[in-house]
HTML snippet that shows the backbone in 3Dmol.js (N, CA, C, O; Angstrom):
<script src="https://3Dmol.org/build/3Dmol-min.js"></script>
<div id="view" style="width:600px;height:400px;position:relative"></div>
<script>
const pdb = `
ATOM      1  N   UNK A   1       0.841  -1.179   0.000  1.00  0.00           N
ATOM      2  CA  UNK A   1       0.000   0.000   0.000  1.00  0.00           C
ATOM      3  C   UNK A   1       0.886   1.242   0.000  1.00  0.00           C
ATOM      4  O   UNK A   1       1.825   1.393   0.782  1.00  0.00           O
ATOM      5  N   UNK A   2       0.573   1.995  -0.801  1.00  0.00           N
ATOM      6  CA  UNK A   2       1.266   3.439  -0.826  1.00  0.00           C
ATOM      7  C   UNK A   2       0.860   4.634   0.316  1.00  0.00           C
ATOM      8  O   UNK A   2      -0.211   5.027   0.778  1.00  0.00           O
ATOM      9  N   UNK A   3       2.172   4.971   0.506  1.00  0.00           N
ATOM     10  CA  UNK A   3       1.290   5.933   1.521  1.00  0.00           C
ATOM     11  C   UNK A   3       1.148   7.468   0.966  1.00  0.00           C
ATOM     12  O   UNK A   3       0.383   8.315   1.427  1.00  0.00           O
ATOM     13  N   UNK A   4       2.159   7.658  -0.249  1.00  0.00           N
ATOM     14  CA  UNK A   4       2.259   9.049  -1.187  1.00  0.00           C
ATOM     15  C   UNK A   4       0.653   9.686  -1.463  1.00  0.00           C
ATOM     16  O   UNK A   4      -0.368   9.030  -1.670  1.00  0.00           O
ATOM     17  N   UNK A   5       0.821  11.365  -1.382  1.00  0.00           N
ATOM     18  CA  UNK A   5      -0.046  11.891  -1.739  1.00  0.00           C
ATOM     19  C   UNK A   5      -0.200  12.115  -3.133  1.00  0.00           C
ATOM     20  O   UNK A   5       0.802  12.599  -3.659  1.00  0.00           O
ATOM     21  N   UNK A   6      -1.370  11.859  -4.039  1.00  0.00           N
ATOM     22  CA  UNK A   6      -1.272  11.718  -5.851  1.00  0.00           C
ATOM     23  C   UNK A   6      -2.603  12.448  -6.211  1.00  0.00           C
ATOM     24  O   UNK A   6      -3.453  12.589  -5.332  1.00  0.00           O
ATOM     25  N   UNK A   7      -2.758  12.798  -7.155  1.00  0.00           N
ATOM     26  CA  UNK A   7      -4.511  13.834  -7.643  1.00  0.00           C
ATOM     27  C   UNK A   7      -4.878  12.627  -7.691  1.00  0.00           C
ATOM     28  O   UNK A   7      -4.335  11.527  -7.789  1.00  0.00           O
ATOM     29  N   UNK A   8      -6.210  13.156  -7.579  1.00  0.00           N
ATOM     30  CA  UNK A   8      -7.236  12.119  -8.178  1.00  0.00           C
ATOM     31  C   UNK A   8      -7.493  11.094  -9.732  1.00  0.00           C
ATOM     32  O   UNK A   8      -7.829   9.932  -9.961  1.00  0.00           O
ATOM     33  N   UNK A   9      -7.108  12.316 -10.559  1.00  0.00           N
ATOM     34  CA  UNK A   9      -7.181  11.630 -12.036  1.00  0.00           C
ATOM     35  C   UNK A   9      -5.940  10.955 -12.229  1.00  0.00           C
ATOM     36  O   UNK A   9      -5.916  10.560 -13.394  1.00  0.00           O
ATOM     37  N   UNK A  10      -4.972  10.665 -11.662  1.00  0.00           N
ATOM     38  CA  UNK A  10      -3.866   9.734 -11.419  1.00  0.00           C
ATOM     39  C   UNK A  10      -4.298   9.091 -10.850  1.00  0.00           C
ATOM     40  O   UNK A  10      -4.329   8.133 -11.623  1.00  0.00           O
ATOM     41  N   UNK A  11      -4.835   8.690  -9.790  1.00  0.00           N
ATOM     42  CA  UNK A  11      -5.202   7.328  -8.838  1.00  0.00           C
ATOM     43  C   UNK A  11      -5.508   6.444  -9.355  1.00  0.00           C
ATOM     44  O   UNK A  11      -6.438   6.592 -10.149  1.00  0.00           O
ATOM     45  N   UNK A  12      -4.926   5.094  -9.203  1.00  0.00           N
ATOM     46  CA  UNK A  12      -5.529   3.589 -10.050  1.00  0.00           C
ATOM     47  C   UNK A  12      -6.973   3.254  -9.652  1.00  0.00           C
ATOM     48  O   UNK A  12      -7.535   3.423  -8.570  1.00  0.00           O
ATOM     49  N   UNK A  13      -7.534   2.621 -11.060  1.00  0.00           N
ATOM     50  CA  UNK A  13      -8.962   2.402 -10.960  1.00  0.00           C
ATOM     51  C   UNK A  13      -9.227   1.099  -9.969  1.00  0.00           C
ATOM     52  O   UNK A  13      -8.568   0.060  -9.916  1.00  0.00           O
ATOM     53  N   UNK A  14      -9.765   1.271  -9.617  1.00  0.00           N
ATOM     54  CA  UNK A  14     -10.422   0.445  -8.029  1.00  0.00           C
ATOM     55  C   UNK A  14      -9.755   0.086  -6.915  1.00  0.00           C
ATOM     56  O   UNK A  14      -9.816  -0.921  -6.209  1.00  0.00           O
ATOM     57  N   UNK A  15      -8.814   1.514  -6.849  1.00  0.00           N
ATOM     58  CA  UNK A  15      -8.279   1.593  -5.778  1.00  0.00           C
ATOM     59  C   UNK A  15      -9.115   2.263  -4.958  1.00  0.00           C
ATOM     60  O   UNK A  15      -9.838   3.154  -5.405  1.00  0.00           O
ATOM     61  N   UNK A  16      -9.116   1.845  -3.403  1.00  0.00           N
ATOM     62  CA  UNK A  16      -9.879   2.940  -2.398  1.00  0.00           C
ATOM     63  C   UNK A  16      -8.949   3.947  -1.700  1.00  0.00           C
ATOM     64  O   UNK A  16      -7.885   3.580  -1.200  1.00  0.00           O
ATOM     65  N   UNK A  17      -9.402   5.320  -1.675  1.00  0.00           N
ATOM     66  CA  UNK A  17      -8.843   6.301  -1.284  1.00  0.00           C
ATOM     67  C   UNK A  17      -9.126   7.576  -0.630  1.00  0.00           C
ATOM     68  O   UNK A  17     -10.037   8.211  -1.160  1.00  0.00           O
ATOM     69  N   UNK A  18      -8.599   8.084   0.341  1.00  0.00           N
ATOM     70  CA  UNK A  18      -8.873   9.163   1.353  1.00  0.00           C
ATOM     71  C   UNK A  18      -8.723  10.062   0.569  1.00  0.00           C
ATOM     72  O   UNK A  18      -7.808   9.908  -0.239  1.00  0.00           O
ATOM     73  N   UNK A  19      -9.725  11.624   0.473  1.00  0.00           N
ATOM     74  CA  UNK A  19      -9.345  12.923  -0.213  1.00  0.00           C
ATOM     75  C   UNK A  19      -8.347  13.460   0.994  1.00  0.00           C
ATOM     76  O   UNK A  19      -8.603  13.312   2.190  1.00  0.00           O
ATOM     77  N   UNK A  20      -7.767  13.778   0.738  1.00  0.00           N
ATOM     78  CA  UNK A  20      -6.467  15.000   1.639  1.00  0.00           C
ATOM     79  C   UNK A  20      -6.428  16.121   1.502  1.00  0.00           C
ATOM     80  O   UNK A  20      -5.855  16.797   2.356  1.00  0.00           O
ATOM     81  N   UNK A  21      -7.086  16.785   0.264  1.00  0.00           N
ATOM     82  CA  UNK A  21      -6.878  18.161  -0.291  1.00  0.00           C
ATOM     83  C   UNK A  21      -8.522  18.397  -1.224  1.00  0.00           C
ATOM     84  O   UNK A  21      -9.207  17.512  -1.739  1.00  0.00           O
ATOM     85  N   UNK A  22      -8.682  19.313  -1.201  1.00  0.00           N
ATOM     86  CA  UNK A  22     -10.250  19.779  -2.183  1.00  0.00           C
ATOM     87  C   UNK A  22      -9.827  20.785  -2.641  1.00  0.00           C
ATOM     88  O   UNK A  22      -8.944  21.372  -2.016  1.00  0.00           O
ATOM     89  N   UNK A  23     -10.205  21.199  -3.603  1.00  0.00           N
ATOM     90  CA  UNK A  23     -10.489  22.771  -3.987  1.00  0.00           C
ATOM     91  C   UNK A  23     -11.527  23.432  -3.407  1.00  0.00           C
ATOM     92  O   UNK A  23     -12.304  22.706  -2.788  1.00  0.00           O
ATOM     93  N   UNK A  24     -11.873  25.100  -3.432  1.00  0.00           N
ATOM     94  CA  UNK A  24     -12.912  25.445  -2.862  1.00  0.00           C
ATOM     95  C   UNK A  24     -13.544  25.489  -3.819  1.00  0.00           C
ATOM     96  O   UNK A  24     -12.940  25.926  -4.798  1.00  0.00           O
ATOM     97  N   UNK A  25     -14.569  25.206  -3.964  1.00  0.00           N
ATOM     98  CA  UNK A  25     -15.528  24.547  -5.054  1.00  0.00           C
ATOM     99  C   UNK A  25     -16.830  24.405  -4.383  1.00  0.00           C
ATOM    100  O   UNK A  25     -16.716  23.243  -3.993  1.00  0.00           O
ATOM    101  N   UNK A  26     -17.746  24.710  -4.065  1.00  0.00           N
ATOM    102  CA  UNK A  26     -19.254  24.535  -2.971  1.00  0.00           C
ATOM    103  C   UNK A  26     -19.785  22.757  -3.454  1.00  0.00           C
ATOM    104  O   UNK A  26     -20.112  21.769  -2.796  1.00  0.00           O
ATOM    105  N   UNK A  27     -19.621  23.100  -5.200  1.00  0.00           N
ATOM    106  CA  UNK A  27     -20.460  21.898  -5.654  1.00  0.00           C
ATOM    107  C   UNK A  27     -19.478  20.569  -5.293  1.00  0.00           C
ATOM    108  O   UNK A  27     -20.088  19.519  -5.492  1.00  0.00           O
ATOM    109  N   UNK A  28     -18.170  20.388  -4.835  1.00  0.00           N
ATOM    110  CA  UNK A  28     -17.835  19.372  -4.508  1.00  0.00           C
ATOM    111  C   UNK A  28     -17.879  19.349  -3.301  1.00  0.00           C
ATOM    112  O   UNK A  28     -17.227  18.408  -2.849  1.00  0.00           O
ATOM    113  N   UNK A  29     -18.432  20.062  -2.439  1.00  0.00           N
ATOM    114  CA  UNK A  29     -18.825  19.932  -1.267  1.00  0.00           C
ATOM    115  C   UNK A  29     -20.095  19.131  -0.937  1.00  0.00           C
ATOM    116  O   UNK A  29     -20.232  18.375   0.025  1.00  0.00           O
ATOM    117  N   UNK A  30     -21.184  19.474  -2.079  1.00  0.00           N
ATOM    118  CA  UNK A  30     -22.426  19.148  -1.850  1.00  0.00           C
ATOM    119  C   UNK A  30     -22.180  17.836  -2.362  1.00  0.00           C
ATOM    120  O   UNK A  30     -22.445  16.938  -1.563  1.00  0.00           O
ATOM    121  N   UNK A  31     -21.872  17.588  -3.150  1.00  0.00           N
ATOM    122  CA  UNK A  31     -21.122  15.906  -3.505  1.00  0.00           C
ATOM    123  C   UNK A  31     -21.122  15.256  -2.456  1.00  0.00           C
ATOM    124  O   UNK A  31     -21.574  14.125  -2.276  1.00  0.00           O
ATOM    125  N   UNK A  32     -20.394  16.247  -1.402  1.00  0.00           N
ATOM    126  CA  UNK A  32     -19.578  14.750  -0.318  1.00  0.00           C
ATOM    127  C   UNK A  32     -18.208  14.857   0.037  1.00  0.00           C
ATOM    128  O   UNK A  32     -17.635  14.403   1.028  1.00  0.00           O
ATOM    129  N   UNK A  33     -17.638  15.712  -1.183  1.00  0.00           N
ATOM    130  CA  UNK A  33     -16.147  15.487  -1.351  1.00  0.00           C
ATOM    131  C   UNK A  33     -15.045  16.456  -0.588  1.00  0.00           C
ATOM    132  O   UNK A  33     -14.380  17.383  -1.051  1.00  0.00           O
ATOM    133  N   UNK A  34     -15.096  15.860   0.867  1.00  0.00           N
ATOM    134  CA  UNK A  34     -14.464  16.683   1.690  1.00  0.00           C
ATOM    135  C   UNK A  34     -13.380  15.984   2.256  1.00  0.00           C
ATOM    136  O   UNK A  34     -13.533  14.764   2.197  1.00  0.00           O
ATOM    137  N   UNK A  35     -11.994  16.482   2.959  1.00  0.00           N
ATOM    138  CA  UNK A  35     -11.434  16.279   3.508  1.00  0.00           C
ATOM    139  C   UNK A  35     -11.515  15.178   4.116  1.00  0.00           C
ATOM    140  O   UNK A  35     -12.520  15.437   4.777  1.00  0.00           O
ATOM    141  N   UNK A  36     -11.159  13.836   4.499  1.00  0.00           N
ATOM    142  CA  UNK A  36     -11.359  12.430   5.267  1.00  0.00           C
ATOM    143  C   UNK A  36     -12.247  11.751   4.341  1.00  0.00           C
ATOM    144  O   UNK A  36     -12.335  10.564   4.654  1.00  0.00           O
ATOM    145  N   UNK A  37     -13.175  12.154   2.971  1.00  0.00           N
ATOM    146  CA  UNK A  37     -13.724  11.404   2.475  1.00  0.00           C
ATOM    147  C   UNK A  37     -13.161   9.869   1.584  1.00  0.00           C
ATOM    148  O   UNK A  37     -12.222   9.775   0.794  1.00  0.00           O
ATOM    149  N   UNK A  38     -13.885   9.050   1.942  1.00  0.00           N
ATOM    150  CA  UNK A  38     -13.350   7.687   1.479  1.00  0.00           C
ATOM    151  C   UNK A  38     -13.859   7.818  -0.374  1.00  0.00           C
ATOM    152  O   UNK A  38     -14.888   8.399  -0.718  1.00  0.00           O
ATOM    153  N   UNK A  39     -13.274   7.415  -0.965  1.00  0.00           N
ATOM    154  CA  UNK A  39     -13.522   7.351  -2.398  1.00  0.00           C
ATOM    155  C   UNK A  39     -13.003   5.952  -3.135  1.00  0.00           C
ATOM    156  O   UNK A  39     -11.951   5.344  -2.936  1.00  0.00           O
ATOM    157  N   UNK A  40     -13.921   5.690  -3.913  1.00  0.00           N
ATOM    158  CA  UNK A  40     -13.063   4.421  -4.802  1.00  0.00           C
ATOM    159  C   UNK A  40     -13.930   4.641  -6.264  1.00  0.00           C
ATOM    160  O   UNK A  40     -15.103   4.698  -6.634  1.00  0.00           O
ATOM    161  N   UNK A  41     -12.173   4.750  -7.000  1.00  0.00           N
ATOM    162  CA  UNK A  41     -12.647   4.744  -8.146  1.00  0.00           C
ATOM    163  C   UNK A  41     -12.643   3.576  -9.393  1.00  0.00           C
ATOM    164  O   UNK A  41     -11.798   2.716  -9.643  1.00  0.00           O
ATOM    165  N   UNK A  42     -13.715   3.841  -9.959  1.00  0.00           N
ATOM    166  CA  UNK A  42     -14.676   2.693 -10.707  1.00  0.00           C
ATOM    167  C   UNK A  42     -14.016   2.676 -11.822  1.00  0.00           C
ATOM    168  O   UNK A  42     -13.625   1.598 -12.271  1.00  0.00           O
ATOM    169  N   UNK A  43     -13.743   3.984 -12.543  1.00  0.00           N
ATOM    170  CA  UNK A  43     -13.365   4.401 -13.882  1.00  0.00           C
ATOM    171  C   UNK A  43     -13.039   5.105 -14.373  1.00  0.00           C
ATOM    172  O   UNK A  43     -13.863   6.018 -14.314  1.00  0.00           O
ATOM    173  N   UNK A  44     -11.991   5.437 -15.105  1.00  0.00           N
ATOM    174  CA  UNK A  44     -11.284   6.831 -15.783  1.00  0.00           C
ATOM    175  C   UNK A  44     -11.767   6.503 -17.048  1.00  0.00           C
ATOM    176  O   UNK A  44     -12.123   5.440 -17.557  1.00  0.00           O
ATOM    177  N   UNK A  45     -11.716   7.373 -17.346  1.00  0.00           N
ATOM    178  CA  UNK A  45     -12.499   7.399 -19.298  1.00  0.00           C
ATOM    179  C   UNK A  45     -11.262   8.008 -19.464  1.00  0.00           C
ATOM    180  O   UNK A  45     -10.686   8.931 -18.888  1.00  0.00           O
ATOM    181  N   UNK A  46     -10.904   7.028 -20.692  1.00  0.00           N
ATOM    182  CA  UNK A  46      -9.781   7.729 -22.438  1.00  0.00           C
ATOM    183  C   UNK A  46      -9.843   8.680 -22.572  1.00  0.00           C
ATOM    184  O   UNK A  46     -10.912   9.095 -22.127  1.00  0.00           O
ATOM    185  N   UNK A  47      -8.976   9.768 -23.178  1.00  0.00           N
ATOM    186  CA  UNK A  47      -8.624  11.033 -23.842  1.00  0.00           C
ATOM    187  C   UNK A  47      -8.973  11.916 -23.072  1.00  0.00           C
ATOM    188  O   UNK A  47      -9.493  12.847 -23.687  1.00  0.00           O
ATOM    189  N   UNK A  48      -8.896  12.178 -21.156  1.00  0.00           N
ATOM    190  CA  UNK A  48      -8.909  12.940 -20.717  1.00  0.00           C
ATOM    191  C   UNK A  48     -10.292  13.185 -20.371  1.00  0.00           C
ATOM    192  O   UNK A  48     -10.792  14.230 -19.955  1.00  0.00           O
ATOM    193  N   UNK A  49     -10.859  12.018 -20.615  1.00  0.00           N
ATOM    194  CA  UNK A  49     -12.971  12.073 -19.944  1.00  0.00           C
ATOM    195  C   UNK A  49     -12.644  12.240 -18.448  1.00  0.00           C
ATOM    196  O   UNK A  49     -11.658  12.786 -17.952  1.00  0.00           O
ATOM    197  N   UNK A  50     -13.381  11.824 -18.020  1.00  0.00           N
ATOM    198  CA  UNK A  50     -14.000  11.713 -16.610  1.00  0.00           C
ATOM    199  C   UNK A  50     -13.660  10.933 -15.847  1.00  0.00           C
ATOM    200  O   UNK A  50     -13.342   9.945 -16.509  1.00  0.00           O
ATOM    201  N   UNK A  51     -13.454  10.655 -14.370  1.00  0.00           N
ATOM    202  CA  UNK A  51     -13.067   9.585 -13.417  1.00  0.00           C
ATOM    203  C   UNK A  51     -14.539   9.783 -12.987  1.00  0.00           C
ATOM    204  O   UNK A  51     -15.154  10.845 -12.899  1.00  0.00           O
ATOM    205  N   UNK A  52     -15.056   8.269 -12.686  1.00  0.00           N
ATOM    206  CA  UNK A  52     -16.035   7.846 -12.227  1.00  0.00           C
ATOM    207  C   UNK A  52     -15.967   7.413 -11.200  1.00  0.00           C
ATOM    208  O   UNK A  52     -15.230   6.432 -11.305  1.00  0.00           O
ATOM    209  N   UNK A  53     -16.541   7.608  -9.389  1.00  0.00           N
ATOM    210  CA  UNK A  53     -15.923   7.424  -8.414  1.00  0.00           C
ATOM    211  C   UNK A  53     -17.122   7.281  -7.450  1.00  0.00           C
ATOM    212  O   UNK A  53     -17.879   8.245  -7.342  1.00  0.00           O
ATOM    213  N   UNK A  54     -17.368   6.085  -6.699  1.00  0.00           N
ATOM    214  CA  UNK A  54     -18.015   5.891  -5.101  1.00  0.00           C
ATOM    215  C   UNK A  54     -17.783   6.830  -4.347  1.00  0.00           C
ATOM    216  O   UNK A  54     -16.630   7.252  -4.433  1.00  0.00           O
ATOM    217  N   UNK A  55     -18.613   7.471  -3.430  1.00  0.00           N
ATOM    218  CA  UNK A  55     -18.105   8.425  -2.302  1.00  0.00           C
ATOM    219  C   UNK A  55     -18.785   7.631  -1.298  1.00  0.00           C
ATOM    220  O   UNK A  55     -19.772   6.900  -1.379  1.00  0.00           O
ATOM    221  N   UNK A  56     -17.820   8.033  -0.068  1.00  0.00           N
ATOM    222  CA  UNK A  56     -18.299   6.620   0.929  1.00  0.00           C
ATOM    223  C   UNK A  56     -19.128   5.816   1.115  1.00  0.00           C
ATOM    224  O   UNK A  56     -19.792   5.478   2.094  1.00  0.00           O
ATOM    225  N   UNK A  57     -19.020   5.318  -0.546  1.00  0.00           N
ATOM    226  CA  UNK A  57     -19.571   3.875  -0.487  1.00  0.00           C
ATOM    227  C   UNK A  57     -21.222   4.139  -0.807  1.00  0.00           C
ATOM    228  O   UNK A  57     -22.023   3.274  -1.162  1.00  0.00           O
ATOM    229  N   UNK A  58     -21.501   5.581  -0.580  1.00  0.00           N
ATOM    230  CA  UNK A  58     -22.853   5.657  -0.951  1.00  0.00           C
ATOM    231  C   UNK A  58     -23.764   5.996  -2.148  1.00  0.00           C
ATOM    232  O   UNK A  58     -24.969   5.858  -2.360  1.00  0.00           O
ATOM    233  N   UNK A  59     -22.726   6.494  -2.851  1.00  0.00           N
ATOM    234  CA  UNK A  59     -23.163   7.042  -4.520  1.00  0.00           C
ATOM    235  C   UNK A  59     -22.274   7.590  -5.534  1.00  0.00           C
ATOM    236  O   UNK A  59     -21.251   8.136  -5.120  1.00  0.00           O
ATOM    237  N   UNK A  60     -22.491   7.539  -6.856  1.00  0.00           N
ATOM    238  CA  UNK A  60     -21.720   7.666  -7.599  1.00  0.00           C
ATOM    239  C   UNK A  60     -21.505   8.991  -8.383  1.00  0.00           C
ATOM    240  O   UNK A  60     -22.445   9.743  -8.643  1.00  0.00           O
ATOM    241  N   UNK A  61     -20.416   9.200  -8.691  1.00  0.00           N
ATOM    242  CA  UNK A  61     -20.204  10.893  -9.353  1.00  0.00           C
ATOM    243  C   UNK A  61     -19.055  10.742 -10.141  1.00  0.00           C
ATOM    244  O   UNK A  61     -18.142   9.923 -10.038  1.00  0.00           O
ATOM    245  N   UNK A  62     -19.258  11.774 -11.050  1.00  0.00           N
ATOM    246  CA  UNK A  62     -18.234  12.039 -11.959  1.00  0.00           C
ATOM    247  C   UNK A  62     -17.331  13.329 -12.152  1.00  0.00           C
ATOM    248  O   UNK A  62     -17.873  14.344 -12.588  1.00  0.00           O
ATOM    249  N   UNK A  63     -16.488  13.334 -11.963  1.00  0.00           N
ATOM    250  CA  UNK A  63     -15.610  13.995 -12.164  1.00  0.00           C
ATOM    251  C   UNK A  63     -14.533  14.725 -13.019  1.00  0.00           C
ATOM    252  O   UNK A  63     -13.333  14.450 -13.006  1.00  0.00           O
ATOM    253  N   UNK A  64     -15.107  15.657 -13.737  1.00  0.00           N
ATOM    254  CA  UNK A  64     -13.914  16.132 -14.959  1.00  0.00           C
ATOM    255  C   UNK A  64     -12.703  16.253 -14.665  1.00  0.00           C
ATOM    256  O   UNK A  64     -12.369  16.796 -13.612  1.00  0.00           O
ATOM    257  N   UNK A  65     -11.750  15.732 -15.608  1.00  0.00           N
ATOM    258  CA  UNK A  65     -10.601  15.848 -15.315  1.00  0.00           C
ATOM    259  C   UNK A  65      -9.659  17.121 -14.409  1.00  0.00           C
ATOM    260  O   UNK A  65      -8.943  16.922 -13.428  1.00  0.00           O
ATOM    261  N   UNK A  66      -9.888  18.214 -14.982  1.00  0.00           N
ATOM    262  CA  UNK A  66      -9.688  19.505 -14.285  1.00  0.00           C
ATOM    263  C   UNK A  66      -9.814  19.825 -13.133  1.00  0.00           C
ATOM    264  O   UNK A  66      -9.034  20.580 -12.554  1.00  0.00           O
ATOM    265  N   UNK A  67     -10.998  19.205 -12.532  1.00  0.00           N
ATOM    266  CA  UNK A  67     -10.864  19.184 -11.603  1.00  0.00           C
ATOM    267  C   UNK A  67     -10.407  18.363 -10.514  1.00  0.00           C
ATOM    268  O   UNK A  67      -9.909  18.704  -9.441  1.00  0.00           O
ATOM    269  N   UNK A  68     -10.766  16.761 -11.158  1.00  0.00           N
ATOM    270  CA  UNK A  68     -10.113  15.445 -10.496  1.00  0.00           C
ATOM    271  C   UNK A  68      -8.260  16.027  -9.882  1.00  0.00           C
ATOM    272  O   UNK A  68      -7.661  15.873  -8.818  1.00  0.00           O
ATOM    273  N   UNK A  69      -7.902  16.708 -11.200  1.00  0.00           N
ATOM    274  CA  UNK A  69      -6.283  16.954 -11.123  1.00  0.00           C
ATOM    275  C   UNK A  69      -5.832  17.479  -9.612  1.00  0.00           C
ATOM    276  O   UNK A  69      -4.899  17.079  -8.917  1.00  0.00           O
ATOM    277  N   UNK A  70      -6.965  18.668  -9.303  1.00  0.00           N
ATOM    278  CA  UNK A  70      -6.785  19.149  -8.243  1.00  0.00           C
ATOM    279  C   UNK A  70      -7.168  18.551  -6.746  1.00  0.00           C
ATOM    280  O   UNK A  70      -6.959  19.189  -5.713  1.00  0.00           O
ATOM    281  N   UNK A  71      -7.718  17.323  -6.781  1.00  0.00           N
ATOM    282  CA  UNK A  71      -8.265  16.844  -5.468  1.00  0.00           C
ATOM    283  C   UNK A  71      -6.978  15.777  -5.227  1.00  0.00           C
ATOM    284  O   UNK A  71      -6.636  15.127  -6.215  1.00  0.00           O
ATOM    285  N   UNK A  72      -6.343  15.594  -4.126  1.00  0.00           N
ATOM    286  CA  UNK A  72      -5.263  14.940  -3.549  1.00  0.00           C
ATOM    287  C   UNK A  72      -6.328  14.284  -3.030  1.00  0.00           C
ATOM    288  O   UNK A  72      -7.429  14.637  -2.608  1.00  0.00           O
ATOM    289  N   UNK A  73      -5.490  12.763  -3.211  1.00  0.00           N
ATOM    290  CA  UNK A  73      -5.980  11.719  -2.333  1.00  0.00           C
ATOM    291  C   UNK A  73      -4.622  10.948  -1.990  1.00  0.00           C
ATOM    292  O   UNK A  73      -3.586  11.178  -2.614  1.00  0.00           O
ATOM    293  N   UNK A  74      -4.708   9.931  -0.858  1.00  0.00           N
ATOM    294  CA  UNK A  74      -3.537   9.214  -0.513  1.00  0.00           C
ATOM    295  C   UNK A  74      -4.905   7.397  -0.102  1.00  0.00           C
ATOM    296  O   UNK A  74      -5.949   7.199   0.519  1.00  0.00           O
ATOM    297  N   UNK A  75      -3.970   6.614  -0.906  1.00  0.00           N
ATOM    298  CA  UNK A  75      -4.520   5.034  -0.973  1.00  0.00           C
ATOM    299  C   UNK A  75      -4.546   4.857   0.442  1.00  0.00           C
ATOM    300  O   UNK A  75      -3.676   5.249   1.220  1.00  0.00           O
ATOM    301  N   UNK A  76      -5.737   4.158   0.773  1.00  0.00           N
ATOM    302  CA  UNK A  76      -6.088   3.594   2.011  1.00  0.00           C
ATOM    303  C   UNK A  76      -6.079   2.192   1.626  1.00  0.00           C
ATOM    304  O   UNK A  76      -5.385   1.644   2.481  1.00  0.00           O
ATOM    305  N   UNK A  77      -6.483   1.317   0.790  1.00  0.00           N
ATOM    306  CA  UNK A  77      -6.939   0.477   0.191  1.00  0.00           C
ATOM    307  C   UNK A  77      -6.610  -0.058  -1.438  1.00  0.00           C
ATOM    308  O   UNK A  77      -7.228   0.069  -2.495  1.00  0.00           O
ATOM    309  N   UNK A  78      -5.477  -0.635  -1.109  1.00  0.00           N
ATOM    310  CA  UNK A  78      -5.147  -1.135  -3.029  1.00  0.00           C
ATOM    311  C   UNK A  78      -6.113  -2.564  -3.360  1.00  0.00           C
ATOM    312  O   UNK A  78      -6.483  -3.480  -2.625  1.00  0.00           O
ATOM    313  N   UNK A  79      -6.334  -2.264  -4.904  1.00  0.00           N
ATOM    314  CA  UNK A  79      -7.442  -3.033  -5.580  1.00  0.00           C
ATOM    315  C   UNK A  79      -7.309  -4.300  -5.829  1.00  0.00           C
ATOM    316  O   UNK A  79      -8.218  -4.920  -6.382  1.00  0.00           O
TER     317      UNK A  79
END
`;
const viewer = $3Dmol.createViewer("view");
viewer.addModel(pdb, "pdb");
viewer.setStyle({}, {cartoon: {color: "spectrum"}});
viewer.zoomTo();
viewer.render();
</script>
């Protein structure tokens, strides 16, 4: 298990992972996507699409790259 901090749109797909860092952003707040949040992601889409991602375990969201770039997470859980 890694303990390094990495963005989000880098993180391996179905790995589980702690956010560490957010942007201020309201709408990824209302998501879920805060500081200590558990995440596991399902799916990165080709040519710079979207990461597709569980938020603790309770629902699913997507994420544009741009912004994925900016959310730090560190692996709790390799796939």
């Amino acid at each position: 298990m890694s303990s390094s901090i990495i963005n989000l749109y880098d993180a391996k797909t179905k790995g589980t992972f702690q956010v560490s860092a957010v942007p201020n952003i309201g709408l990824l707040q209302n998501l879920g996507l805060r500081i200590g949040t558990q995440v596991k992601i399902q799916n990165r889409y080709a040519l710079g699409g979207p990461v597709l991602l569980h938020v603790d375990g309770a629902f699913v969201v997507a994420i544009g790259k741009d912004i994925a770039t900016q959310i730090a997470v560190k692996e709790i859980r390799a796939s």
